[in-house]
C-alpha positions as CSV (number, residue, x, y, z in Angstrom):
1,X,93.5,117.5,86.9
2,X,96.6,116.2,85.4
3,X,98.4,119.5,85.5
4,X,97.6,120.0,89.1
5,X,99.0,116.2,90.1
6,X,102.3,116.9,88.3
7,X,102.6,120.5,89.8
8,X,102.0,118.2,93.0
9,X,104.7,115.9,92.5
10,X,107.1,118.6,91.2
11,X,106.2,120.1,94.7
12,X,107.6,117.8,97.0
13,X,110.5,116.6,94.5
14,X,111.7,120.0,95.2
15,X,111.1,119.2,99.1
16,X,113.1,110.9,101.0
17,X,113.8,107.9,103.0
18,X,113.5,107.0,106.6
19,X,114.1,107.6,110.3
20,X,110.5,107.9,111.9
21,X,109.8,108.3,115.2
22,X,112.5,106.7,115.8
23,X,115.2,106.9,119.0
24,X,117.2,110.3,118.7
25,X,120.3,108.2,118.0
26,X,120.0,105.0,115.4
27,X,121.5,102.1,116.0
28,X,125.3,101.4,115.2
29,X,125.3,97.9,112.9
30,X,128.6,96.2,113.8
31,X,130.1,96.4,110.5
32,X,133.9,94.9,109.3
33,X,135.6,97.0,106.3
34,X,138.3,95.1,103.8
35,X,141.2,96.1,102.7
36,X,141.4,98.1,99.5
37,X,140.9,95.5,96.5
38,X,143.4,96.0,93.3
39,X,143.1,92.5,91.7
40,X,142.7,93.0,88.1
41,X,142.1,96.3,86.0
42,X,138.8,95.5,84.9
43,X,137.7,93.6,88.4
44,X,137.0,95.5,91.6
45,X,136.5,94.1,95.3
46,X,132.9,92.0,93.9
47,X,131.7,92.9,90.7
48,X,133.1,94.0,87.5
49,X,134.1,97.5,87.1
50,X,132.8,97.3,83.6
51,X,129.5,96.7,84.3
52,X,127.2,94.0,83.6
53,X,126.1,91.3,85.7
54,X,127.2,89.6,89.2
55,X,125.8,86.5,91.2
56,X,127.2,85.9,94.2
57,X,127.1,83.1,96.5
58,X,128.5,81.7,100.1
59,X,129.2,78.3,100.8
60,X,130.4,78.1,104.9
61,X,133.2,80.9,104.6
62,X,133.8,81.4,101.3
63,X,131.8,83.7,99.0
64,X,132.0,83.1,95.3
65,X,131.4,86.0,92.8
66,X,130.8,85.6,89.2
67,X,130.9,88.5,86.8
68,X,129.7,88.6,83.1
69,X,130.3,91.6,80.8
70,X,130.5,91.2,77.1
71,X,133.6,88.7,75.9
72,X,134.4,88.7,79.9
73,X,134.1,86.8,82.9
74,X,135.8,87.3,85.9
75,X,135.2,84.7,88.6
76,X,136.7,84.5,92.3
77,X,136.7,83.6,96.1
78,X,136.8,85.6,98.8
79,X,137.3,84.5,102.2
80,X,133.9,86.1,104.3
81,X,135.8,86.1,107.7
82,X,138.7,87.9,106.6
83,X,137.2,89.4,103.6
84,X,140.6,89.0,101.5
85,X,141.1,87.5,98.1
86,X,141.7,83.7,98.0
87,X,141.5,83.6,94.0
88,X,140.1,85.2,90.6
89,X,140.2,83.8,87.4
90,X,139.1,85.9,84.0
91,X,138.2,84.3,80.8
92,X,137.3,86.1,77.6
93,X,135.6,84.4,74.8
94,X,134.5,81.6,76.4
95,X,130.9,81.6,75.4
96,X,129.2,82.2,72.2
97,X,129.5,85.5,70.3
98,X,126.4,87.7,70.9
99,X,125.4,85.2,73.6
100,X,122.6,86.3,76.1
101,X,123.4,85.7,79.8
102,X,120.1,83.6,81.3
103,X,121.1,83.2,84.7
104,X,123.5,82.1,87.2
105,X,122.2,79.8,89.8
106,X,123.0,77.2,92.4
107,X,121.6,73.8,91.9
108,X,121.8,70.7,94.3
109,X,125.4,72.5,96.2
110,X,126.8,72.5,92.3
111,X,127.1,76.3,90.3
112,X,126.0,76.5,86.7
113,X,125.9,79.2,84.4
114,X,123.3,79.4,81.3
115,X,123.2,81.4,78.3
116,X,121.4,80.9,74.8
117,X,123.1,81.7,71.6
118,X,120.5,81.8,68.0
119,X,122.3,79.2,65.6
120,X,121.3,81.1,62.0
121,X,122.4,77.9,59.9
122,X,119.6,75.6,61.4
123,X,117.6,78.6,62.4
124,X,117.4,77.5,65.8
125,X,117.5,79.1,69.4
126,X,119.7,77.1,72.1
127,X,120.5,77.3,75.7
128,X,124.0,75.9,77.4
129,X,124.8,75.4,80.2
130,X,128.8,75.7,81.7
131,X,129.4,74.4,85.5
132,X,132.0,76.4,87.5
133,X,134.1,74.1,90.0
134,X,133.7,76.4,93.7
135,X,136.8,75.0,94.9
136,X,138.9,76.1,91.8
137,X,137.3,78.8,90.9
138,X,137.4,77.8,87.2
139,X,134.8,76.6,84.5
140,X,134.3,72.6,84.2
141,X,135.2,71.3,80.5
142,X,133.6,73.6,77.6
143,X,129.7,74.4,77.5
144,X,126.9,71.7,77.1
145,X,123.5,72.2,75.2
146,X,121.1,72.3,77.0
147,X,117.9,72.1,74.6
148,X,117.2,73.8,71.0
149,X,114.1,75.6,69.9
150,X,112.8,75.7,66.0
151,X,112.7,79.2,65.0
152,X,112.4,82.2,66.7
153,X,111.9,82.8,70.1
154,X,110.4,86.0,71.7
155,X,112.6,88.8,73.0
156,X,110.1,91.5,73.9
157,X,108.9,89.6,77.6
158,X,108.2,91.6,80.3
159,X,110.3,89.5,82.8
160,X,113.0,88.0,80.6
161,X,114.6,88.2,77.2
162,X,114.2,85.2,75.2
163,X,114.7,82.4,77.9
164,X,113.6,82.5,81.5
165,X,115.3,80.2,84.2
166,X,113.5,79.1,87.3
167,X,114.5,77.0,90.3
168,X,112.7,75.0,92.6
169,X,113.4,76.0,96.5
170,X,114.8,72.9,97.0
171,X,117.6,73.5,94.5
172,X,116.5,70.0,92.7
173,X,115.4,71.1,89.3
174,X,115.2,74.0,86.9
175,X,112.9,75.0,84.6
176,X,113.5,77.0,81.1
177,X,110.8,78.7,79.5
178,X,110.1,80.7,76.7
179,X,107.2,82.2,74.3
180,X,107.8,81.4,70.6
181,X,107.6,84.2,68.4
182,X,104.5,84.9,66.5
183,X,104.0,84.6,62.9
184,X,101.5,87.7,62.9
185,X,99.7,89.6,65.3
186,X,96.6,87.6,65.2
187,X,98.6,84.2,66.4
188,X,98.0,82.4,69.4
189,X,100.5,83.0,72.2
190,X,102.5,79.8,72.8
191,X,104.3,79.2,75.7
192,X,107.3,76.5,75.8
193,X,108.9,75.0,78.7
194,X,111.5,72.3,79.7
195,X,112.0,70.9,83.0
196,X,115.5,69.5,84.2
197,X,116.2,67.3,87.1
198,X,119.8,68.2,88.9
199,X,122.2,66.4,86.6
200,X,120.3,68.6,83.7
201,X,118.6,65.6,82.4
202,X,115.4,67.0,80.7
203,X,112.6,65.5,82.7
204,X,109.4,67.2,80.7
205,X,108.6,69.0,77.9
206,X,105.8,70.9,76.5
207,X,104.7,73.8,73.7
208,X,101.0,74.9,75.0
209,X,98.9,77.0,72.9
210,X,97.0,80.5,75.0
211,X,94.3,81.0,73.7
212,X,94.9,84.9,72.9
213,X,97.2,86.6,70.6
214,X,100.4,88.3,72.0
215,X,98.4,91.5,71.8
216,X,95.9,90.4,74.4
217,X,98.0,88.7,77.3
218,X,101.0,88.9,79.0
219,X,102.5,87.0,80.4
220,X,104.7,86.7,83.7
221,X,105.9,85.6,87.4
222,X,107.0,82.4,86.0
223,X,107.5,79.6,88.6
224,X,108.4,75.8,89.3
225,X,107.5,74.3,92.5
226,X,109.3,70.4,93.7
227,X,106.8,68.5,92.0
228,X,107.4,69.8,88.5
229,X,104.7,71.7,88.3
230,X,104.9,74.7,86.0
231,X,102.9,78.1,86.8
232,X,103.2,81.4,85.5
233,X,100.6,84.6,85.7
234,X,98.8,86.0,82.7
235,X,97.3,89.7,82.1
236,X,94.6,89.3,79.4
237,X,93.5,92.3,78.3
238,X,89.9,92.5,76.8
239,X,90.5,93.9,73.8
240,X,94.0,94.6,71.2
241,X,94.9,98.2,73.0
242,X,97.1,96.6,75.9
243,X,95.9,99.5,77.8
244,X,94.5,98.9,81.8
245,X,91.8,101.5,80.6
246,X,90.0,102.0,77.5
247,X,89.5,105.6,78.5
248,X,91.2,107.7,81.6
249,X,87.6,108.0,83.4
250,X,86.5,104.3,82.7
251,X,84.9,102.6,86.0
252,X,86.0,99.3,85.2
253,X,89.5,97.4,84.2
254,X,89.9,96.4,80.2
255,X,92.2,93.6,81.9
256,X,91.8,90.6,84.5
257,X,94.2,88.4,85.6
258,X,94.5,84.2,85.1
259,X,96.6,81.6,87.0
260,X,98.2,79.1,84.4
261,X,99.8,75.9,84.9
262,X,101.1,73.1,83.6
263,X,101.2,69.7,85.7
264,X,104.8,67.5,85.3
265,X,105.1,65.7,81.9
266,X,101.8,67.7,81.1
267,X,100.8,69.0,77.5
268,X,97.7,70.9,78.4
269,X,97.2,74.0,80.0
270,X,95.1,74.5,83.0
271,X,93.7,77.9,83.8
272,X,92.1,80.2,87.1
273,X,90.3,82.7,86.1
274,X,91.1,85.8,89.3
275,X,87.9,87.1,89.3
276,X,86.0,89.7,92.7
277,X,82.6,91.4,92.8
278,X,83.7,94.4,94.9
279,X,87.5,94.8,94.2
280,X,89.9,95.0,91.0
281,X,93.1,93.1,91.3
282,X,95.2,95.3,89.4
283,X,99.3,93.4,90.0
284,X,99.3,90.1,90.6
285,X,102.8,88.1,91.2
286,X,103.2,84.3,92.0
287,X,105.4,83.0,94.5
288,X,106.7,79.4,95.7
289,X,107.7,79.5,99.4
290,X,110.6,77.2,100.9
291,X,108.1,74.9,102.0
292,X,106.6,74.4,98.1
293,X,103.3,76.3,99.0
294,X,102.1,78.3,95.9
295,X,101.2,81.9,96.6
296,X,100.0,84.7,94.8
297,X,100.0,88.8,96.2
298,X,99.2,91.5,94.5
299,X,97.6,95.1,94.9
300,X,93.8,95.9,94.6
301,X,91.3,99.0,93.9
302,X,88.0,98.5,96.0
303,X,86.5,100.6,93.2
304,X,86.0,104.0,95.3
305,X,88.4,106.1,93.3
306,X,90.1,105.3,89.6
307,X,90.2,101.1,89.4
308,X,94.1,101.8,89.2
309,X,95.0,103.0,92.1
310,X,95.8,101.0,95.0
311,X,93.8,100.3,97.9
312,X,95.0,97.7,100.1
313,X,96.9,93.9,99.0
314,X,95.4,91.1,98.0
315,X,96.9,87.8,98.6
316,X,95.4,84.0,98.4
317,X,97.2,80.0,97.8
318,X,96.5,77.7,95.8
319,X,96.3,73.9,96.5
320,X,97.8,71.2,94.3
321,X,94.4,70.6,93.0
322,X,94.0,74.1,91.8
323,X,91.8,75.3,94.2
324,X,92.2,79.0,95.7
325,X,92.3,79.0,99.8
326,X,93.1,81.8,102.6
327,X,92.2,84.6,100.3
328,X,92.3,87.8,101.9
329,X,92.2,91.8,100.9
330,X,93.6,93.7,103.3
331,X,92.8,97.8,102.9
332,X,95.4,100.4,104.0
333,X,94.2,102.5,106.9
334,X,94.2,106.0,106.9
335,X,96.4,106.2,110.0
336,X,99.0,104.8,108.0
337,X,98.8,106.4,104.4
338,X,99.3,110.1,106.4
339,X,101.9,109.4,108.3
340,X,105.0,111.7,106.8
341,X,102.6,113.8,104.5
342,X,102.1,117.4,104.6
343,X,99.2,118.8,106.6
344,X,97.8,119.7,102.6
345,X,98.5,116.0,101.6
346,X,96.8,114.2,104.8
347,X,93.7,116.5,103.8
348,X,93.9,115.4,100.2
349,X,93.6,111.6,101.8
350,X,90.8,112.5,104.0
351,X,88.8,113.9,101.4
352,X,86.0,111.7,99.9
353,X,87.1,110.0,96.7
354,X,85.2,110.7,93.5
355,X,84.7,107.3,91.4
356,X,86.4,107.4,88.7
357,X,88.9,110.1,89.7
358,X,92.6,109.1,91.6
359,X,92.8,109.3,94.9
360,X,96.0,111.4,95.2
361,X,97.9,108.3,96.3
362,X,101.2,106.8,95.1
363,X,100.7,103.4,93.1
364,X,102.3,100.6,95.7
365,X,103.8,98.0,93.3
366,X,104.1,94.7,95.5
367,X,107.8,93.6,96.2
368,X,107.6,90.2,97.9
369,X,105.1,88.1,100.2
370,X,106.3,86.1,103.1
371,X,104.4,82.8,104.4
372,X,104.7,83.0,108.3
373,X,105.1,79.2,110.0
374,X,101.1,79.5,110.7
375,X,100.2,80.6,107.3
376,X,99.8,84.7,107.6
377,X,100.9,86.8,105.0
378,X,103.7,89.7,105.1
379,X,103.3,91.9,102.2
380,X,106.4,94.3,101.5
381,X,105.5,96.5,98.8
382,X,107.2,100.4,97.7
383,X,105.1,103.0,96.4
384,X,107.1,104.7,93.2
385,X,105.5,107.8,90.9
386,X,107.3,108.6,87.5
387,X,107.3,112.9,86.4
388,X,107.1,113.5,83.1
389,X,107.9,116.8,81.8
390,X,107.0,118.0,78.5
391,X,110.4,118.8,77.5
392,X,113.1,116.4,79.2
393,X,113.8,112.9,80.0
394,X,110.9,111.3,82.9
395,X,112.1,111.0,86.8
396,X,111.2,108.1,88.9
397,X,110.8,108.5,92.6
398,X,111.1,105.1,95.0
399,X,108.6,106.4,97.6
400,X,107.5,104.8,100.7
401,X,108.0,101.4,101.8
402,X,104.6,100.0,102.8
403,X,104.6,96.2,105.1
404,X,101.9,94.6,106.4
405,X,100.7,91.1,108.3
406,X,97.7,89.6,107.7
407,X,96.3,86.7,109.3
408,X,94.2,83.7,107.2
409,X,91.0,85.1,108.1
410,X,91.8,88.4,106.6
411,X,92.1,90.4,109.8
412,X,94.8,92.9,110.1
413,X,97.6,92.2,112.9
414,X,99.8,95.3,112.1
415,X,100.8,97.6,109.1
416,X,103.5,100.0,108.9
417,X,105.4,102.3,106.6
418,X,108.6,103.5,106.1
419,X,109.2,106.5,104.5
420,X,111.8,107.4,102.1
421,X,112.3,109.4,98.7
422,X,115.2,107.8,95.8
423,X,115.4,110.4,92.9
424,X,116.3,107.9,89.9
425,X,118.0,105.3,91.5
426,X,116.7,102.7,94.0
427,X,119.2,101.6,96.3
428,X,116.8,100.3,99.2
429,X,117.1,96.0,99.4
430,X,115.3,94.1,102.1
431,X,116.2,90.7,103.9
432,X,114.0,88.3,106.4
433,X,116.5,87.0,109.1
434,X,115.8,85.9,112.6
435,X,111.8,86.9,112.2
436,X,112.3,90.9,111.5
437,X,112.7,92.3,108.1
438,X,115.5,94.5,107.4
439,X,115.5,97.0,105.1
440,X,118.5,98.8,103.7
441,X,119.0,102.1,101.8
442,X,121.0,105.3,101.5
443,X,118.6,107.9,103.2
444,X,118.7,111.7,103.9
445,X,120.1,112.6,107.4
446,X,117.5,115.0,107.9
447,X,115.0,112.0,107.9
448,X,116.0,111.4,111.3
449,X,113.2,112.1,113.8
450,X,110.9,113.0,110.7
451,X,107.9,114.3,112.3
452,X,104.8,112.7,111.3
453,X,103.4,115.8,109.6
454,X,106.8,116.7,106.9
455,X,107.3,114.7,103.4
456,X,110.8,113.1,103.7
457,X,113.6,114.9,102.4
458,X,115.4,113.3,98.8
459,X,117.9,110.7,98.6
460,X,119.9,111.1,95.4
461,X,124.0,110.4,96.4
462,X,124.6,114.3,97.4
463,X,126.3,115.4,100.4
464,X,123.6,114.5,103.5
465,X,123.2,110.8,103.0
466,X,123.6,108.2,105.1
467,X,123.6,103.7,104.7
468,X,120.0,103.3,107.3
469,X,118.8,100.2,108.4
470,X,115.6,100.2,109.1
471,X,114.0,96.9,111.3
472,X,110.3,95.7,111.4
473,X,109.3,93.0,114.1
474,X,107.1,90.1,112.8
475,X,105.5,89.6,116.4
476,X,104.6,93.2,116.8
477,X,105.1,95.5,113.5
478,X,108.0,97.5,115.7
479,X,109.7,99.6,113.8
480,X,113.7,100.8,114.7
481,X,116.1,102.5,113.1
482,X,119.8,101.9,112.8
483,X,122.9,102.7,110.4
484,X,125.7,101.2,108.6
485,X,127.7,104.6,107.6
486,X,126.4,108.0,109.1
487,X,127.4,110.9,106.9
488,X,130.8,111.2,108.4
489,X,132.0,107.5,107.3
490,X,130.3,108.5,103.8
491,X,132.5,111.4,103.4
492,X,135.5,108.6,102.5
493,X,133.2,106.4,100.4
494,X,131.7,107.5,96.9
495,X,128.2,107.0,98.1
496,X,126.9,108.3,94.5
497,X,128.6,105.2,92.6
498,X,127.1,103.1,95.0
499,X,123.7,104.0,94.2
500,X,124.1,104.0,90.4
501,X,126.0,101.1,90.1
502,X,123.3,99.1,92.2
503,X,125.4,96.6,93.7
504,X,123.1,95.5,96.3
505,X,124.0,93.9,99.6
506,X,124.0,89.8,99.8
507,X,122.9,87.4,102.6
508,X,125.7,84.9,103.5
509,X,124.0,83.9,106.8
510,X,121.0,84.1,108.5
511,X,122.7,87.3,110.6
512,X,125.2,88.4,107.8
513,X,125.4,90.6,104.5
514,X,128.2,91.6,102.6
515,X,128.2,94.4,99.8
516,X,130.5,96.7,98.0
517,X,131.5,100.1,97.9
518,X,134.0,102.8,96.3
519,X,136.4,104.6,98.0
520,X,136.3,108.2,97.5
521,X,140.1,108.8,97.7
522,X,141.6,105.9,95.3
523,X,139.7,104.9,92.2
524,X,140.9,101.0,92.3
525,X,140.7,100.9,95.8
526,X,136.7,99.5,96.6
527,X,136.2,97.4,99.7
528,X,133.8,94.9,101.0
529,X,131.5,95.5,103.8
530,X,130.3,93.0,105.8
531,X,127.4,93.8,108.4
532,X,125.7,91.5,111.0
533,X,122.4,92.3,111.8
534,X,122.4,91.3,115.5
């Protein structure tokens, strides 16, 4: 069975993102194109030619864009109607040596940076913080402490390394989190986390013991909502193997999923236990919206096929009081899961599944879950498989895009897809502006049109791509297609470096991104694009 799947996949690898029954000619984004940037050797038009990591952010018509790689920072200020240089400043050694980047953030119309550094003489972990002044595009004074941690901290997280940094969506506090390091494998888990106000005065504190060793949860999705409140999801596995299975054919999940939080200026831990009769929730993810609702989406089995794969999402809210409301699981229709498959694939689908076996599908890992102004859910979510040949290094492929509203009841008021194929690297980036969802890739020309009926061709930076855009209605589920570059403009940018540098695009307005890309015929010349999405 497993031999055939990856002869499968190998299949249509050798056969990847969108156009779909779309009009014969996309629609032409307004787009304006800088200048060639040539600023400093190591900076380009946004981000750091080195490498590393950038944060960008707008304030009216300014975008500010910070760049951190190793011993240097470049930061600087670009006008976003003219898209020209206003400043850059580069620092080198102005942190700790070895220091771990945390995060970059805007809090309460102020810009901090935060970083930890281990201090081996009083064996203790710390976090500063540095403020950089907008205006001058310069660091305030020298680094503050933030807060210290006896011992160790963890570094092997599955969202962070060592310290996690959350805001609240009103920019008004921060949270820092971390899990101390175990003294042996049988130790309980402990989870610590400080809450800051937006002058970084430390509001709360608290070290809470799991019950389970690091072996049997993990833990993830951390978040802090305006009241303080600290929540986080946990996978607790039923037994030491960390494995979703105990065996390949098992009928049932060796994992389930808890809801933990901890109230402001709490010290205990309080748990919900994520628990269905007829389905398996098997990714769960917790978000805060803007309007400081707690919300959790995720993917489910309904326990037809193998309890991994997915069937449908599942989505519910939480009150203050802990109590879960509006839960709904909403199952992907047929209709849907063969559009853009072969006729031998759309057969496969129709087939009955055998319990315990897969059902053929791609695994949808959930993305992001929007809260419409009456309370239905928009689940975005991207199907990806990984090929693993025997003898060389594994291949990831960012398969469809998969969108869906529900409504509170659980009823179904449209789902779509959107298909697309990245070999290796993801470039595809989605944005919620003026009640449609955008989403934005490099896609296959040939992808145009794509008949219902033929798998989409591969997106990998050759010589047939094109920048799509790709527009979903919230009212309707509409779906239309439009570009940035067709395949002509891509002929003078290096659409390859693009993809593997993963620069993605960044909202400065509710109609406007900007992003960055290479020019194919001067090395130091890379220019900013910004795009309205009118």
């Amino acid at each position: 069975m497993k031999f055939k799947i990856k002869l499968y996949f190998l299949s249509i690898c050798l056969t990847c993102l969108t156009a779909f029954a779309q009009n014969n000619t996309p629609k032409k984004y307004t787009k304006k194109i800088s200048e060639p940037f040539d600023s400093d050797k190591n900076s380009s038009a946004l981000y750091n030619k080195l490498g590393g990591r950038c944060f960008v952010f707008s304030n009216g018509k300014e975008i500010l864009s910070c760049n951190f790689y190793d011993d240097v920072i470049m930061v600087k200020k670009i006008d976003s109607e003219k898209l020209t240089l206003i400043k850059e400043n580069r620092f080198e050694k102005f942190f700790a040596k070895n220091y771990f980047l945390v995060k970059c953030i805007k809090l309460n119309n102020r810009y901090f940076v935060f970083y930890s550094s281990w201090d081996g003489d009083a064996k203790k972990e710390q976090v500063f913080s540095a403020e950089i002044d907008f205006d001058k595009c310069e660091f305030v004074g020298t680094p503050k402490l933030l807060l210290q941690v006896d011992g160790k901290v963890s570094g092997n997280n599955s969202d962070f390394f060592y310290f996690n940094l959350t805001e609240s969506s009103n920019e008004k506090s921060i949270a820092v989190n971390y899990i101390k390091a175990p003294e042996n494998k049988k130790s309980s888990q402990i989870v610590g986390v400080k809450v800051f106000d937006e002058n970084l005065n430390q509001t709360s504190a608290s070290e809470v013991v799991l019950p389970y060793n690091e072996n049997k949860v993990d833990c993830s999705s951390f978040r802090l909502d305006n009241n303080g409140d600290f929540y986080w999801v946990a996978k607790v596995f039923h037994d030491d193997s960390r494995k979703d299975k105990k065996n390949k054919k098992d009928l049932v999940a060796n994992f389930h999923y808890e809801i933990c939080g901890i109230k402001f200026e709490g010290k205990t831990i309080n748990t919900i236990k994520i628990e269905d009769n007829n389905n398996v929730v098997n990714e769960l993810s917790l978000f805060v919206t803007p309007k400081n609702l707690l919300v959790c989406g995720g993917t489910y089995s309904n326990g037809s096929s193998d309890v991994m794969d997915t069937n449908g999402y599942v989505g519910f809210k939480i009150s203050p009081e802990g109590k879960i409301y509006d839960k709904v699981f909403s199952e992907f229709t047929l209709d849907v899961l063969k559009k853009y498959r072969s006729e031998k694939e759309q057969k496969n689908i129709d087939k009955t599944q055998t319990k315990g076996e897969s059902n053929g599908l791609y695994k949808v890992f959930l993305k992001d879950v929007y809260i419409c102004e009456n309370g239905d859910f928009v689940f975005i979510g991207e199907q990806k498989y990984t090929f693993e040949p025997t003898n060389s290094r594994n291949i990831d492929f960012y398969m469809d895009l998969i969108v869906s509203k529900v409504k509170t009841n659980g009823s179904l008021v449209w789902l779509n897809k959107i298909p697309k194929k990245e070999v290796d690297v993801k470039s595809s980036w989605y944005v919620n502006s003026n009640n449609n969802y955008y989403f934005i890739f490099v896609d296959d020309m040939h992808n145009i049109n794509l008949p219902l009926d033929k798998n989409p061709d591969a997106a990998f930076g050759g010589h047939d791509e094109y920048m799509s855009v790709v527009k979903i209605s919230d009212s309707d589920g509409s779906v239309n297609g439009g570009e940035i570059f067709n395949n002509m403009d891509f002929k003078n940018y290096d659409i390859k470096k693009y993809m593997l540098k993963r620069n993605y695009p960044f909202k400065i307005s509710e109609n406007e991104i900007v992003f960055e890309i290479n020019q194919t015929n001067n090395s130091s010349g890379d220019v900013i694009v910004k795009v309205n999405l009118d």
